[in-house]
C-alpha atoms as a printed R data frame, in Angstrom:
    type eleno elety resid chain resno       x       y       z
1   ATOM     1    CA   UNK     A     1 115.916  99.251  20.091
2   ATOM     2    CA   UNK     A     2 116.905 102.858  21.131
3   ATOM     3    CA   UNK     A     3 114.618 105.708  20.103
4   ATOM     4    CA   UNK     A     4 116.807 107.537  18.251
5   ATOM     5    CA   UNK     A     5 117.688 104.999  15.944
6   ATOM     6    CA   UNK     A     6 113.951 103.951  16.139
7   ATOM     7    CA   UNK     A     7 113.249 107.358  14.937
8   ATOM     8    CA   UNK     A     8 115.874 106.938  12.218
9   ATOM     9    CA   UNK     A     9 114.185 104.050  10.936
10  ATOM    10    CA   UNK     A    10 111.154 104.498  10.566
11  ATOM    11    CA   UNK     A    11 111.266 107.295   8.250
12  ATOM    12    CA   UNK     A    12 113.159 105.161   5.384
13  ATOM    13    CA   UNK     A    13 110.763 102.349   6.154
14  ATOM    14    CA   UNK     A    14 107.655 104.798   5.469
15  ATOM    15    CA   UNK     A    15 109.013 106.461   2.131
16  ATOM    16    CA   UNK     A    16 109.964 102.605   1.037
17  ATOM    17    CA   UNK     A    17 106.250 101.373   1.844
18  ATOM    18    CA   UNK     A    18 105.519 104.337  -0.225
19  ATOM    19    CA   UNK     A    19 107.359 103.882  -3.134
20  ATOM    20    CA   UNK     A    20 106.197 100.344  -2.986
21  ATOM    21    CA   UNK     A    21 102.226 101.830  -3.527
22  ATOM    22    CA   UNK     A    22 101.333 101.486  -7.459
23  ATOM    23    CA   UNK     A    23 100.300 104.876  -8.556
24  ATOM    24    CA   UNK     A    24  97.051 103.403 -10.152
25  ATOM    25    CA   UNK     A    25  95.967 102.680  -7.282
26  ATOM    26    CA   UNK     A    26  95.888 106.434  -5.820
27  ATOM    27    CA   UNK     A    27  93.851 107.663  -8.547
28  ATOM    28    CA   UNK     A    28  90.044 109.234  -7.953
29  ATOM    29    CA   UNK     A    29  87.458 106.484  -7.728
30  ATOM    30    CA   UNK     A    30  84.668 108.717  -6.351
31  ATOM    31    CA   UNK     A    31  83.060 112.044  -7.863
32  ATOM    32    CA   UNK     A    32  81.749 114.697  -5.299
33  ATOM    33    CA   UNK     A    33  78.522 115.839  -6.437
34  ATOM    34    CA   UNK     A    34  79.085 119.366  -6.377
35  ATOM    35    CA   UNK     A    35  80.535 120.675  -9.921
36  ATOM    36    CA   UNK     A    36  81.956 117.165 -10.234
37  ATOM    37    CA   UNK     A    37  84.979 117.907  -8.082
38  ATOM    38    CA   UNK     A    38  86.606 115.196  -6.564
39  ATOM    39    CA   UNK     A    39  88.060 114.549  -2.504
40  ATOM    40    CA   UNK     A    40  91.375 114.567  -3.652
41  ATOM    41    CA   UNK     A    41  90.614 118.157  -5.331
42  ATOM    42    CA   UNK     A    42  88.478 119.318  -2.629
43  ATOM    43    CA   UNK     A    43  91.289 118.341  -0.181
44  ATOM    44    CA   UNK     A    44  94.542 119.568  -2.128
45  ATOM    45    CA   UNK     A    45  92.677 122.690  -2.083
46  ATOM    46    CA   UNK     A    46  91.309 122.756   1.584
47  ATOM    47    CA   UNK     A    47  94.578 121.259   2.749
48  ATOM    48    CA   UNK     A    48  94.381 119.053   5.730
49  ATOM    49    CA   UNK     A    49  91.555 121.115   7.220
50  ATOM    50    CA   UNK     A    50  89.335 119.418   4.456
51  ATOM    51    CA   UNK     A    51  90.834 116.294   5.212
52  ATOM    52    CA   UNK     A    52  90.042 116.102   9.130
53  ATOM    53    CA   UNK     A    53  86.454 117.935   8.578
54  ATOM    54    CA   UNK     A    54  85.453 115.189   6.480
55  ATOM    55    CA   UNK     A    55  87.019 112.662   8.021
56  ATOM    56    CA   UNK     A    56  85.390 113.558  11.390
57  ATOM    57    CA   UNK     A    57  82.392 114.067   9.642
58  ATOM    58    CA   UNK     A    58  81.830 110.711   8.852
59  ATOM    59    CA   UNK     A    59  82.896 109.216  12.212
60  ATOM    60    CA   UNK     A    60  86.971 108.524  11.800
61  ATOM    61    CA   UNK     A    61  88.485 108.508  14.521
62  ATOM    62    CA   UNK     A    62  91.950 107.917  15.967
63  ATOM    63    CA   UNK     A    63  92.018 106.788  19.658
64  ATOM    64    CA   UNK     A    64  95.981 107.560  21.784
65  ATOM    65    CA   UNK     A    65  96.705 105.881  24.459
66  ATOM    66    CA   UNK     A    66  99.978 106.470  26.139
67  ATOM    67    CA   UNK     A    67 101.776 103.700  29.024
68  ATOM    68    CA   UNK     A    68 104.071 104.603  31.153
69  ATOM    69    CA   UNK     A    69 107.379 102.523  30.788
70  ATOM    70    CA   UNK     A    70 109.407 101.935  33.597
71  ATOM    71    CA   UNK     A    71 113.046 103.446  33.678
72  ATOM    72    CA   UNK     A    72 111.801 105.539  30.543
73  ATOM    73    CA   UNK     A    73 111.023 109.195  30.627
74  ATOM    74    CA   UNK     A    74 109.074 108.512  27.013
75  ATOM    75    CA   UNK     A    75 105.648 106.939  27.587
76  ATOM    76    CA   UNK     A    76 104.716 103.995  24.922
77  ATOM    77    CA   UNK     A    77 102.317 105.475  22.499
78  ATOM    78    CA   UNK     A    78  99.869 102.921  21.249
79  ATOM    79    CA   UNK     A    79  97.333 104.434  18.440
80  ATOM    80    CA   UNK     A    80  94.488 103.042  16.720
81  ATOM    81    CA   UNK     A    81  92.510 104.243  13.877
82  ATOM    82    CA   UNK     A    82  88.429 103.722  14.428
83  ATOM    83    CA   UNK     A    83  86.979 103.630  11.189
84  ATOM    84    CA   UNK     A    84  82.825 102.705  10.727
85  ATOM    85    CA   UNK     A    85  82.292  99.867   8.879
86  ATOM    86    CA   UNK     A    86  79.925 102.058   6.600
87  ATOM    87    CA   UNK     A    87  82.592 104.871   5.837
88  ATOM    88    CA   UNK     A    88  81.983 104.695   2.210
89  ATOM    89    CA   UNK     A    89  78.336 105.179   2.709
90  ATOM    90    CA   UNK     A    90  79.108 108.077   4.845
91  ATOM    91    CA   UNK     A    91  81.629 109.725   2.373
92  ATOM    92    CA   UNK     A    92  78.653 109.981  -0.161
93  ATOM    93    CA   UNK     A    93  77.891 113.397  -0.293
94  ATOM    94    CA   UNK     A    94  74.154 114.170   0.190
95  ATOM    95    CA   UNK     A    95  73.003 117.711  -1.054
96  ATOM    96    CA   UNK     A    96  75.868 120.473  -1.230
97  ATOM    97    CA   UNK     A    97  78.440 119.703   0.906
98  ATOM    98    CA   UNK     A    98  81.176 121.511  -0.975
99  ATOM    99    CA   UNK     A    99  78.906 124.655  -1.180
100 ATOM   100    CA   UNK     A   100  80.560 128.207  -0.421
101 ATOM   101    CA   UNK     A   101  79.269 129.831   2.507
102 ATOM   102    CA   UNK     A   102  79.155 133.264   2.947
């Protein structure tokens, strides 16, 4: 399959496997402890800086690893998402984490 219609693709497929997710399903399961705010909160308002510190916090990880291909100037990209086995352990939130410093 050529890239470009590769790259055409996958887009649709993405927004249909999204529209496929039941919205239930997205909701808050866990509290943070401080002031009762959730992730979700904590990471609409942090953005995706939030996000990736407390992902990489408790140990996600996303390993690249790029083949050549011969006759292609475009490498093969294969990724793979390294998540502990005790992630939800991790994600508990011990102390203050949300705190404010200043």
């Amino acid at each position: 399959m050529r890239l470009s219609v590769l790259a055409e693709k996958m887009p649709a497929d993405l927004v249909k496997q999204l529209e496929a997710i039941d919205p239930e399903s997205t909701r808050d399961r866990w509290v943070a402890v401080h002031k009762g705010r959730t992730f979700r909160s904590q990471w609409e308002e942090g953005g995706t800086e939030a996000m990736a510190a407390d992902l990489l916090r408790v140990g996600v990880k996303c390993r690249i690893k790029r083949t050549k291909v011969k006759g292609i100037r475009a490498p093969h990209i294969h990724t793979k998402l390294l998540i502990p086995r005790d992630v939800r352990d991790r994600l508990l939130l011990k102390g203050d984490d949300f705190a404010e410093t200043h």
